[in-house]
Backbone as ProteinMPNN parsed JSONL, in Angstrom:
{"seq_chain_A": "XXXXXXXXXXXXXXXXXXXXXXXXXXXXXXXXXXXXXXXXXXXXXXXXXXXXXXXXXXXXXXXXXXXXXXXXXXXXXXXXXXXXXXXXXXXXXXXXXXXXXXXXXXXXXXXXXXXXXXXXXXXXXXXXXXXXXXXXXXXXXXXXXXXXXXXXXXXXXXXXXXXXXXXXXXXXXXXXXX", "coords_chain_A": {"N_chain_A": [[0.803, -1.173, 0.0], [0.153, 2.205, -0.313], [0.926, 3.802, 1.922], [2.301, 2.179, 4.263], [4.334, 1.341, 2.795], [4.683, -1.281, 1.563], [4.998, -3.971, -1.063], [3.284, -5.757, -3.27], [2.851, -8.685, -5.067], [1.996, -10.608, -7.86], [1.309, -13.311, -10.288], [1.524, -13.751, -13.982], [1.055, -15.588, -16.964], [2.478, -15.319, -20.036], [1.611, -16.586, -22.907], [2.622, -18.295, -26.087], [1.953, -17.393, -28.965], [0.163, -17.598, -32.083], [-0.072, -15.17, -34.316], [-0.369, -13.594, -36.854], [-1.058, -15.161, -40.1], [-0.375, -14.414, -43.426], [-0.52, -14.693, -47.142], [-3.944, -16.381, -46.308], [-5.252, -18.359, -47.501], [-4.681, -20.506, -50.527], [-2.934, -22.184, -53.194], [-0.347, -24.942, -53.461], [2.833, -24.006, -53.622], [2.947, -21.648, -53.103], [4.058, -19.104, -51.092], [3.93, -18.493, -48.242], [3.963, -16.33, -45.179], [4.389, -16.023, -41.532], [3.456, -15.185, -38.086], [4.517, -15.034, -34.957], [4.527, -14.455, -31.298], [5.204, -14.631, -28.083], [7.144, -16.559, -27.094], [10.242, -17.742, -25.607], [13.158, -15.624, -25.448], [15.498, -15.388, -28.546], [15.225, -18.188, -29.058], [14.942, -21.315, -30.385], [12.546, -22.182, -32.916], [10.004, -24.074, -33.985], [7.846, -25.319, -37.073], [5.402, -26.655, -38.022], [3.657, -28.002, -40.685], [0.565, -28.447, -41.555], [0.381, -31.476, -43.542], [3.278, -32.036, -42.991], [6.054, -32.66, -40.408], [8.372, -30.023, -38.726], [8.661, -28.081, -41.185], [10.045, -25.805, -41.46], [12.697, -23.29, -39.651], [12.961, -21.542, -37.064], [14.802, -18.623, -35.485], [13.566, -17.426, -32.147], [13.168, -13.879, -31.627], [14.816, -11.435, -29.042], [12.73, -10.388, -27.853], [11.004, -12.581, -28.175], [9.583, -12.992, -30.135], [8.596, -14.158, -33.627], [8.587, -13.915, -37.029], [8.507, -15.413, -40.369], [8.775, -16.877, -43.476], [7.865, -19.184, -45.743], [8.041, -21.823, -48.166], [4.639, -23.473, -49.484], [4.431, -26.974, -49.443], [3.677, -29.952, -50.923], [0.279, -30.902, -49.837], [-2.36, -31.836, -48.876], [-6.257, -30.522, -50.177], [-8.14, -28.248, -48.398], [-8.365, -27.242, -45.005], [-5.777, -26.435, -43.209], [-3.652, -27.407, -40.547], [-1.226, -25.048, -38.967], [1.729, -25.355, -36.718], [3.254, -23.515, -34.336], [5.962, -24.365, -32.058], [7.874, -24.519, -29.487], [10.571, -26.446, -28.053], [12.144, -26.416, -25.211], [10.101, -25.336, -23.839], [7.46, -26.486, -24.248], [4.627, -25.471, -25.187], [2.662, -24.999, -26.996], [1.188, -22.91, -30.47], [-1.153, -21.954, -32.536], [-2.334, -22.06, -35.92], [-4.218, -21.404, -39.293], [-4.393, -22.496, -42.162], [-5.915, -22.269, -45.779], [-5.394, -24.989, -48.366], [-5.697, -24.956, -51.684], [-7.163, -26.683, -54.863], [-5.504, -27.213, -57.475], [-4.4, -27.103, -60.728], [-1.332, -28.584, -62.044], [0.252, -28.808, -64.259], [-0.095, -29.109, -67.565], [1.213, -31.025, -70.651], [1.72, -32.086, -73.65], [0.954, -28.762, -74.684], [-0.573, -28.024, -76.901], [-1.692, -29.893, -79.184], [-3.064, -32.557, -81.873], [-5.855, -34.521, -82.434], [-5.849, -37.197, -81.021], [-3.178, -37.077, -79.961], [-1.679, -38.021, -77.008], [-2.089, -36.364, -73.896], [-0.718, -35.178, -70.609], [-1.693, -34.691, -67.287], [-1.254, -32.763, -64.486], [-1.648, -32.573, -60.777], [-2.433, -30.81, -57.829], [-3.293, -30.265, -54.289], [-5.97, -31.423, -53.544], [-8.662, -33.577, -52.054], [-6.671, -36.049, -50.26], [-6.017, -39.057, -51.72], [-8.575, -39.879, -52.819], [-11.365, -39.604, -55.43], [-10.764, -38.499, -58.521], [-12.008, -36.549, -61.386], [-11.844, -36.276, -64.836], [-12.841, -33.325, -66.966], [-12.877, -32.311, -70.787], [-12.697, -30.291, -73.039], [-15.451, -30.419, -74.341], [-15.709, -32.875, -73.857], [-16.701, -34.625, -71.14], [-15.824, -36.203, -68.752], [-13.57, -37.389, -69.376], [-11.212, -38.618, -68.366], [-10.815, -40.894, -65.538], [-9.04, -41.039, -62.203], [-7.101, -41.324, -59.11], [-6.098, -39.418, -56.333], [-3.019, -39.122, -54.76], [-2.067, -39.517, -51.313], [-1.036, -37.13, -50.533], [-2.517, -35.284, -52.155], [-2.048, -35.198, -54.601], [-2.24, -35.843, -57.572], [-1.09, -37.478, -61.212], [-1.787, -37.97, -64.546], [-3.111, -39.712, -67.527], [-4.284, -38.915, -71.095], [-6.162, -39.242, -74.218], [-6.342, -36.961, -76.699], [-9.918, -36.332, -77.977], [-11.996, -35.891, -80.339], [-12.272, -32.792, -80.764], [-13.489, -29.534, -81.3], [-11.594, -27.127, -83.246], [-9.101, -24.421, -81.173], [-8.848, -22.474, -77.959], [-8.951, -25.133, -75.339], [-10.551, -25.964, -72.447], [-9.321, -27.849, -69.545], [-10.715, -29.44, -66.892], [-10.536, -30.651, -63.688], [-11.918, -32.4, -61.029], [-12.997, -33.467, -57.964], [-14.737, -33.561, -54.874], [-13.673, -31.0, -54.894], [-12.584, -28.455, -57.203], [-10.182, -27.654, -60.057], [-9.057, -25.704, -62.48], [-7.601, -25.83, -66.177], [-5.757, -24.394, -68.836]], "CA_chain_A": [[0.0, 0.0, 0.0], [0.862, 3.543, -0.04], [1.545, 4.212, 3.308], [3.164, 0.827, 4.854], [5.458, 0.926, 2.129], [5.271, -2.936, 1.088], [4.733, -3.77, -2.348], [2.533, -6.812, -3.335], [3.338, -9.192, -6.415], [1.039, -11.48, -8.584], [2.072, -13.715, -11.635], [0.873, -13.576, -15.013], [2.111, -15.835, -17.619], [2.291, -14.83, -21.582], [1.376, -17.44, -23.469], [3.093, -18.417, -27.402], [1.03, -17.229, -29.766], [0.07, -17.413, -34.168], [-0.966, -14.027, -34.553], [-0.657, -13.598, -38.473], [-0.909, -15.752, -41.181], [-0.541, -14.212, -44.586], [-2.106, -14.898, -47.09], [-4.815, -17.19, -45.767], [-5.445, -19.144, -48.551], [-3.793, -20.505, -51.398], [-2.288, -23.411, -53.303], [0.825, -25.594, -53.363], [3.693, -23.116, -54.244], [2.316, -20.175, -52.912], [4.879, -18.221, -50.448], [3.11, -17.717, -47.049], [4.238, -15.827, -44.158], [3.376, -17.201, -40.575], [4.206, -14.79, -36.967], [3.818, -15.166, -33.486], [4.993, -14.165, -30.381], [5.477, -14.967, -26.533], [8.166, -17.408, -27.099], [11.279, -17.729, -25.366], [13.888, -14.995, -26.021], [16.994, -16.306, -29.224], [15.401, -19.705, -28.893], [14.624, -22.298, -31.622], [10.637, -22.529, -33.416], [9.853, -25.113, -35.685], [7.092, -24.497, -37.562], [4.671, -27.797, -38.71], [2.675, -27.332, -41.818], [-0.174, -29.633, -42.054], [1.449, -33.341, -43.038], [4.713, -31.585, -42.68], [6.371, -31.491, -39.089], [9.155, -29.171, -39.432], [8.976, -27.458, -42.702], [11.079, -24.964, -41.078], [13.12, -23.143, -37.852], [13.272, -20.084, -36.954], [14.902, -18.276, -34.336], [12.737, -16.07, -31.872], [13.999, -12.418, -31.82], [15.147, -11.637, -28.307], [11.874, -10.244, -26.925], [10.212, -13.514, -27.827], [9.179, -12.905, -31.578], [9.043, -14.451, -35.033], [8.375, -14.216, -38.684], [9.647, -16.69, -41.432], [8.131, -17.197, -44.484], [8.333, -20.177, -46.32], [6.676, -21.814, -49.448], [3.925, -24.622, -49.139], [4.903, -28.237, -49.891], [2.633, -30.658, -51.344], [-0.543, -31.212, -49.139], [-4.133, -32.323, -49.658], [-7.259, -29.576, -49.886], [-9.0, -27.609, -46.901], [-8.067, -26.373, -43.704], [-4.295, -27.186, -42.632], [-3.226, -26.435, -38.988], [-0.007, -24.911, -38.546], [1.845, -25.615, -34.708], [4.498, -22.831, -33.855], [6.639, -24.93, -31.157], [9.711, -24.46, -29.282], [11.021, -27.779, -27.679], [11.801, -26.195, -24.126], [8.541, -25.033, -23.436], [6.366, -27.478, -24.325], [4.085, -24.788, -25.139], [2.235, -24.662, -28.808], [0.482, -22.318, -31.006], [-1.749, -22.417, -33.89], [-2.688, -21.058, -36.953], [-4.626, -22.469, -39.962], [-4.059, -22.104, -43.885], [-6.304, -22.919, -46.417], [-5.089, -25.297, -49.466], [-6.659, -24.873, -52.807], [-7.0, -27.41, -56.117], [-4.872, -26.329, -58.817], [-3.815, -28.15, -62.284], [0.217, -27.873, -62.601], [1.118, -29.039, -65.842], [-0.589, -29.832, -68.685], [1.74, -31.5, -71.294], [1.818, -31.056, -74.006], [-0.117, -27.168, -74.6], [-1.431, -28.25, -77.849], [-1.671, -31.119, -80.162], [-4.029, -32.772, -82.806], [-6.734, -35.527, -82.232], [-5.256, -38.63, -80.935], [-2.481, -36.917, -78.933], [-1.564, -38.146, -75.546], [-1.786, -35.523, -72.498], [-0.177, -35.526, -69.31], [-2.033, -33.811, -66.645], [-0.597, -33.549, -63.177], [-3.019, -31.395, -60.259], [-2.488, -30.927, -56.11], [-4.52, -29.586, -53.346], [-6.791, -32.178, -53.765], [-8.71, -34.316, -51.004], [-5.996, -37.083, -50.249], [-6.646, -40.333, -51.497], [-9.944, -39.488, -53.5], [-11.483, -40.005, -56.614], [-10.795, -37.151, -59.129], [-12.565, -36.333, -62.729], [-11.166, -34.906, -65.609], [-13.072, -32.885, -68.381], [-11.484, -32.104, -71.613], [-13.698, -29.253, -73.776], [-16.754, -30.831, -74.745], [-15.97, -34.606, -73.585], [-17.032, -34.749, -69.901], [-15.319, -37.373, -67.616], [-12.387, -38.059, -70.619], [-10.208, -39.282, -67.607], [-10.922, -40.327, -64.335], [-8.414, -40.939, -61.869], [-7.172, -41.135, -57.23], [-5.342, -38.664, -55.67], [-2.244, -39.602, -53.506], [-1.697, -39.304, -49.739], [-0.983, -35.664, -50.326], [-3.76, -34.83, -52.374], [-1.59, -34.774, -55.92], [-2.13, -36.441, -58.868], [-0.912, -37.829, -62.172], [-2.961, -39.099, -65.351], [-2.85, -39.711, -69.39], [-5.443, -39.454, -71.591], [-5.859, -39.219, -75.443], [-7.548, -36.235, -76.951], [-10.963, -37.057, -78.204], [-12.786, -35.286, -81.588], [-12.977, -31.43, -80.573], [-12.985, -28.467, -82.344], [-10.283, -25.957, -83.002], [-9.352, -23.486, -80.199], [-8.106, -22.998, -76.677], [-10.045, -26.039, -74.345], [-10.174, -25.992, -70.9], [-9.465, -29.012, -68.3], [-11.645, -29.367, -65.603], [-10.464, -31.579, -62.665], [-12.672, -32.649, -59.537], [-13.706, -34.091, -57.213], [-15.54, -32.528, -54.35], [-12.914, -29.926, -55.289], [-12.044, -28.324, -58.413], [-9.277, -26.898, -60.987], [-9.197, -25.797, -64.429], [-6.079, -25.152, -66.714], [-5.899, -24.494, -70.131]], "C_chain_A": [[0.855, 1.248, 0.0], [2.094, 3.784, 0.838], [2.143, 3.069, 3.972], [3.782, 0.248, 3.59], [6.027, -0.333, 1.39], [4.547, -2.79, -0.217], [3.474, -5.715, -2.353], [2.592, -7.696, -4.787], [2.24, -10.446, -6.838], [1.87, -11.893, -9.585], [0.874, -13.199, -12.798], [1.406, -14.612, -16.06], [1.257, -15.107, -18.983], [2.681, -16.256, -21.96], [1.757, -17.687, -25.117], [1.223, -18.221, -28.293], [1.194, -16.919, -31.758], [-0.241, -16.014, -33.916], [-1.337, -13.507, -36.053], [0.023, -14.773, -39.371], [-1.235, -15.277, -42.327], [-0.211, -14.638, -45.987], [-2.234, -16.288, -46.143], [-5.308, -18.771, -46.251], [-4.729, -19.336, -49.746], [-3.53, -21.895, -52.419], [-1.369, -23.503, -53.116], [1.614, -24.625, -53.976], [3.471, -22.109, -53.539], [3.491, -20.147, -51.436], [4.046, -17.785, -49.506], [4.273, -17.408, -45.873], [3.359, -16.0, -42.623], [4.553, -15.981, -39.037], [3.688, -14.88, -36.137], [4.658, -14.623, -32.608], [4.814, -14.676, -29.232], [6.239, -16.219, -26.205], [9.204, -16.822, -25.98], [12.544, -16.492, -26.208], [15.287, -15.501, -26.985], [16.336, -17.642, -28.665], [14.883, -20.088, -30.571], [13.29, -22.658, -31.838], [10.649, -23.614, -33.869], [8.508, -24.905, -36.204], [6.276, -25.959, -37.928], [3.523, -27.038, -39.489], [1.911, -28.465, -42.349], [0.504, -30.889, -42.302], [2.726, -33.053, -42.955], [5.274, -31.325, -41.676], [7.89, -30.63, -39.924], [9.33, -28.379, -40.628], [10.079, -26.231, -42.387], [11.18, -24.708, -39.769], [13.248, -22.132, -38.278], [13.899, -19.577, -35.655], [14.27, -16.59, -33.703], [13.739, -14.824, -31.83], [14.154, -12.167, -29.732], [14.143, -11.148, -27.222], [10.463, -11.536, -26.956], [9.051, -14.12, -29.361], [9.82, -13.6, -32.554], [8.157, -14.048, -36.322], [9.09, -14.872, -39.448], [8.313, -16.768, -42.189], [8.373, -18.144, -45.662], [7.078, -20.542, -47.64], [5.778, -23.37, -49.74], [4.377, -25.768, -49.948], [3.613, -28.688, -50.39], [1.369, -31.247, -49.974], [-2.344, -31.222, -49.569], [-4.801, -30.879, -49.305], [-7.807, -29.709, -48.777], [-7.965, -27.209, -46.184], [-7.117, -27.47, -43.114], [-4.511, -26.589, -41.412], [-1.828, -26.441, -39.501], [0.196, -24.562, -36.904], [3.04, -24.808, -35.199], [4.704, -23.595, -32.223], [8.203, -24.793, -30.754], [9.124, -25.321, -27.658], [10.739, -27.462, -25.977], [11.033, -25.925, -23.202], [7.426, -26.027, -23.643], [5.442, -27.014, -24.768], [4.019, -24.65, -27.247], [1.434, -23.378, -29.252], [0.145, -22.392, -32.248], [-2.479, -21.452, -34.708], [-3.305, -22.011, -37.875], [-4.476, -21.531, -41.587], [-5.313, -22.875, -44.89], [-6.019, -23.663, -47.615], [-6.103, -25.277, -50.562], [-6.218, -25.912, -54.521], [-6.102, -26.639, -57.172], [-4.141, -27.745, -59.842], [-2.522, -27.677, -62.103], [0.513, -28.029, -63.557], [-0.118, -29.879, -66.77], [0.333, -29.8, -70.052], [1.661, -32.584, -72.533], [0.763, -30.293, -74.111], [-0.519, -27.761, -75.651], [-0.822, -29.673, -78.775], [-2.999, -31.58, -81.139], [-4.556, -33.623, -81.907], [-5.853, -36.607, -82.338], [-3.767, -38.358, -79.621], [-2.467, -37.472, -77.145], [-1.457, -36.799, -74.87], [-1.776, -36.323, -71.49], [-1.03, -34.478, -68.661], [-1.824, -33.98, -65.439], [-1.551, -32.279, -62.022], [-2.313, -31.93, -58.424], [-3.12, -30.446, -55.449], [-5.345, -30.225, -53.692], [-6.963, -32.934, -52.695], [-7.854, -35.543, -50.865], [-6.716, -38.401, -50.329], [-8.464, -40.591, -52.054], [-9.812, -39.603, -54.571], [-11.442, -39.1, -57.423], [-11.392, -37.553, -60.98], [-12.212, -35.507, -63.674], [-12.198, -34.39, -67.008], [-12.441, -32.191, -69.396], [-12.391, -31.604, -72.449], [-14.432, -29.745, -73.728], [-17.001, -31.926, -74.21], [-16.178, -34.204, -71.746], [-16.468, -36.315, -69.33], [-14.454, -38.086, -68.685], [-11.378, -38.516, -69.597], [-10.82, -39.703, -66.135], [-9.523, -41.168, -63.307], [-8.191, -40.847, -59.863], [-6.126, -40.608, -57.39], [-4.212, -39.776, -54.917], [-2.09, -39.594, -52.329], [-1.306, -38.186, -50.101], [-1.38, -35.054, -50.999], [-3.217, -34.438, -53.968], [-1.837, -35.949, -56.878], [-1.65, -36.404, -60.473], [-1.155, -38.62, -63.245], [-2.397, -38.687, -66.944], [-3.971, -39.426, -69.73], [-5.248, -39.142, -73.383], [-6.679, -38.258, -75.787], [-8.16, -36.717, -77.869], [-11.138, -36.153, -79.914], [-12.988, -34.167, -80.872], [-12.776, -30.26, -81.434], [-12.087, -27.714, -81.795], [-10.415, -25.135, -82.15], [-8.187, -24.193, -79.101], [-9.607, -24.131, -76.147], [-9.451, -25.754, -73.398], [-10.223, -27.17, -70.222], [-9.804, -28.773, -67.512], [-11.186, -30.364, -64.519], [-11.513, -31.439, -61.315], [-12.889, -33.654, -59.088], [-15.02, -34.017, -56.062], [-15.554, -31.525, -54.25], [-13.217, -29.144, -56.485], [-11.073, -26.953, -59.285], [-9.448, -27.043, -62.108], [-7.617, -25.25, -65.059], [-6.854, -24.924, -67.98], [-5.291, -24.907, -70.834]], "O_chain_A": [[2.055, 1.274, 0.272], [3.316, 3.899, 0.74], [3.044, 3.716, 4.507], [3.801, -0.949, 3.306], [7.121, -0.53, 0.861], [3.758, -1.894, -0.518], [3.162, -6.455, -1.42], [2.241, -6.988, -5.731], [1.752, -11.137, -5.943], [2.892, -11.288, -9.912], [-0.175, -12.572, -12.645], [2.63, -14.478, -16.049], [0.132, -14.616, -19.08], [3.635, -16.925, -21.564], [0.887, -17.051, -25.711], [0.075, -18.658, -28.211], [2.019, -16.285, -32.414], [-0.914, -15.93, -32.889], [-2.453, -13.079, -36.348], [1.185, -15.178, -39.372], [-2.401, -15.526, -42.631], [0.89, -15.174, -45.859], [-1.395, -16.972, -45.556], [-5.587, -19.818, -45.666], [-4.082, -18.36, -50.128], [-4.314, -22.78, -52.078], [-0.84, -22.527, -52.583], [1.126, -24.247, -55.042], [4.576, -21.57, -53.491], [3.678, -21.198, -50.822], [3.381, -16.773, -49.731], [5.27, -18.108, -45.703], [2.137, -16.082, -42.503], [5.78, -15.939, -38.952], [2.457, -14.86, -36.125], [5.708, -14.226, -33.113], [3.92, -15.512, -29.357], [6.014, -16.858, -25.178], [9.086, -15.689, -25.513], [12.737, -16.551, -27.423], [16.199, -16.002, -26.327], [16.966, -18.198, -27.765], [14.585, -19.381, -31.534], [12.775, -23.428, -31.029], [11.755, -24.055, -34.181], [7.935, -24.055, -35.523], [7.249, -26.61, -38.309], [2.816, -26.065, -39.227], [2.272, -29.247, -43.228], [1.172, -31.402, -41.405], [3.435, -34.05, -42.814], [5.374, -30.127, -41.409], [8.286, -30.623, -41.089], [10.494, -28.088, -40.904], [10.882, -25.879, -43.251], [10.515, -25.208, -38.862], [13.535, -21.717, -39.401], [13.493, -20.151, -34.645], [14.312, -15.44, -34.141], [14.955, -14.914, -31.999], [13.409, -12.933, -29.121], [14.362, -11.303, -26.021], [9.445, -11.577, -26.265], [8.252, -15.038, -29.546], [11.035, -13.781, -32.633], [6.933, -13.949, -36.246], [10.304, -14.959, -39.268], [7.165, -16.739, -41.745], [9.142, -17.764, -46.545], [6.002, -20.045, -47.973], [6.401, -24.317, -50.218], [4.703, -25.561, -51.117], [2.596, -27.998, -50.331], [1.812, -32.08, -49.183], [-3.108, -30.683, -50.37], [-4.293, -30.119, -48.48], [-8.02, -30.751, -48.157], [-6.857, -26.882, -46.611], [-7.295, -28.628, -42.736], [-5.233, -25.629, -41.142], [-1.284, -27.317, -40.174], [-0.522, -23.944, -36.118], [3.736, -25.149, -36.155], [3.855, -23.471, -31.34], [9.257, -24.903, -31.38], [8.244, -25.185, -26.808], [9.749, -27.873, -25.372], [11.155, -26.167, -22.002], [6.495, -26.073, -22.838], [4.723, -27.963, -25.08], [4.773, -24.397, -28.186], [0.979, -22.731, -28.309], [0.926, -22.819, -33.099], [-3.046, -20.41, -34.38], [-3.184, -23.217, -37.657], [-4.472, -20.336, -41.882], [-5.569, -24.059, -44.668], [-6.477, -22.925, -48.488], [-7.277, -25.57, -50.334], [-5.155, -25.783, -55.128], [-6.234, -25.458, -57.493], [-3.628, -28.843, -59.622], [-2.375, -26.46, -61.99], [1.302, -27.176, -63.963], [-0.75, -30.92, -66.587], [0.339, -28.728, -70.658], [1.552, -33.793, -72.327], [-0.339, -30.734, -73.783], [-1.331, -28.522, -75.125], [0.298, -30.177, -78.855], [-3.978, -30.836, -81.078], [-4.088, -33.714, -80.772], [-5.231, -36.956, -83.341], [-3.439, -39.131, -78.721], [-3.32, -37.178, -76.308], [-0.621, -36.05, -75.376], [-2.29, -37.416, -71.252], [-1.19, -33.419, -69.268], [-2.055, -35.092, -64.963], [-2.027, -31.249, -62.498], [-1.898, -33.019, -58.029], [-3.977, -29.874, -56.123], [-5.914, -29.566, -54.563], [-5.942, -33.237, -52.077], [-8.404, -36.42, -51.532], [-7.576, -38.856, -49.575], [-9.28, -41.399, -51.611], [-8.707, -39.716, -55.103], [-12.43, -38.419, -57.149], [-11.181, -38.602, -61.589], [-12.203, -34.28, -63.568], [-12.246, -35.119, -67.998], [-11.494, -31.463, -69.096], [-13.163, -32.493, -72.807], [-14.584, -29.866, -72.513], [-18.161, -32.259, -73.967], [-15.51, -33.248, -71.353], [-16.927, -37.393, -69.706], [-14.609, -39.293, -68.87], [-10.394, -38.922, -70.215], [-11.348, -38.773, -65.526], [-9.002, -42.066, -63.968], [-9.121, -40.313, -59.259], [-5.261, -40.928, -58.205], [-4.469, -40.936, -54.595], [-1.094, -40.257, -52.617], [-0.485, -38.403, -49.21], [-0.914, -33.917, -50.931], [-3.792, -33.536, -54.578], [-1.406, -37.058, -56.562], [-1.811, -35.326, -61.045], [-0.881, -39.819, -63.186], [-1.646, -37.809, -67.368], [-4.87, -39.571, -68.902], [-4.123, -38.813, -73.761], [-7.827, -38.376, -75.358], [-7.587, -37.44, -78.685], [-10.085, -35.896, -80.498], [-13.973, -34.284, -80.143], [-11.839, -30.179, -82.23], [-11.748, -27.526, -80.626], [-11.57, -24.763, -81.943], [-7.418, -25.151, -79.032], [-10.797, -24.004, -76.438], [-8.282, -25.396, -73.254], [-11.342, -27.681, -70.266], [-9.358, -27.743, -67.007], [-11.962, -31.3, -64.709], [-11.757, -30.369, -60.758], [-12.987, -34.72, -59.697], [-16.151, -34.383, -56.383], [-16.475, -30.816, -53.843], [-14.406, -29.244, -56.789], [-11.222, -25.736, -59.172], [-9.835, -28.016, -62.755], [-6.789, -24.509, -64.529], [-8.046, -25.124, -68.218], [-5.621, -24.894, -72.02]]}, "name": "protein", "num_of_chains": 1, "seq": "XXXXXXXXXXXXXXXXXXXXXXXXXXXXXXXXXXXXXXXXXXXXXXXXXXXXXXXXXXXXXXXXXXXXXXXXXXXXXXXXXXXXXXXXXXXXXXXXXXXXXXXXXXXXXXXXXXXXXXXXXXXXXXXXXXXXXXXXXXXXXXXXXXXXXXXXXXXXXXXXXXXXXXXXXXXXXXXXXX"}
């Protein structure tokens, strides 16, 4: 108190925390940025990214801070968690990312009737059944995802007319290329 001069002390703790994840959403490739705070001062993060532990380390800044920005690995569609963890603490925090379908390669860009394509696609529900349309032909491939939600398929193009076509992949998902 004031006047009898004694002081009086309470705890508090601060707790590790995600506080930004930018962007939010995205596909495979995409360059996200991931910070938190109430770490340990100069200690060691690791960062888990959905089926990925570790995808990276970081070290906190000396009041207990990080940022690191890294670029998404292969992982199936929806809502990832990411765990900011440092070892000594025991102490987690979380953040979440969304993955999104996307076509990567379609090989080759053009060809005649009869041609083989390659079409390769990620962010996809792991381990699922995926559908491919090819301009006009509907379900010209179909095709399962892998354990990390990527796939790889053939198919022969069908009778369409001249032009750009678009590929359609899905499942409960979906991507288009051209």
């Amino acid at each position: 108190g004031g006047s009898s001069e004694q002081a009086t002390n309470n705890e508090f703790s601060i707790l590790p925390n995600v506080f930004l994840v930018t962007p939010t959403e995205g596909t495979v490739g995409r360059v996200i940025t991931v910070s938190g705070n109430g770490y340990g001062g100069s200690e060691s993060i690791k960062i888990n990214f959905g089926v990925t532990s570790s995808i990276v380390f970081i070290t906190s800044a000396s009041q207990g801070s990080f940022t690191v920005t890294f670029t998404i690995n292969t992982q199936p569609y929806g809502l990832t968690t990411i765990i900011a963890h440092q070892d000594n603490i025991g102490l987690k925090a979380y953040g979440t990312f969304a993955i999104e379908s996307n076509i990567i390669l379609i090989s080759p860009k053009q060809g005649t009737v009869g041609t083989i394509i390659t079409v390769r696609g990620n962010g996809f529900i792991a381990s699922h059944a995926i559908k491919l349309d090819f301009g006009i032909m509907r379900t010209i491939q179909t095709t399962s995802t892998y354990a990390h939600g990527s796939f790889t398929t053939t198919f022969t193009i069908d009778t369409q007319p001249y032009g750009i076509t678009t590929i359609k992949a899905y499942g409960s998902e979906e991507a288009y290329g051209t």
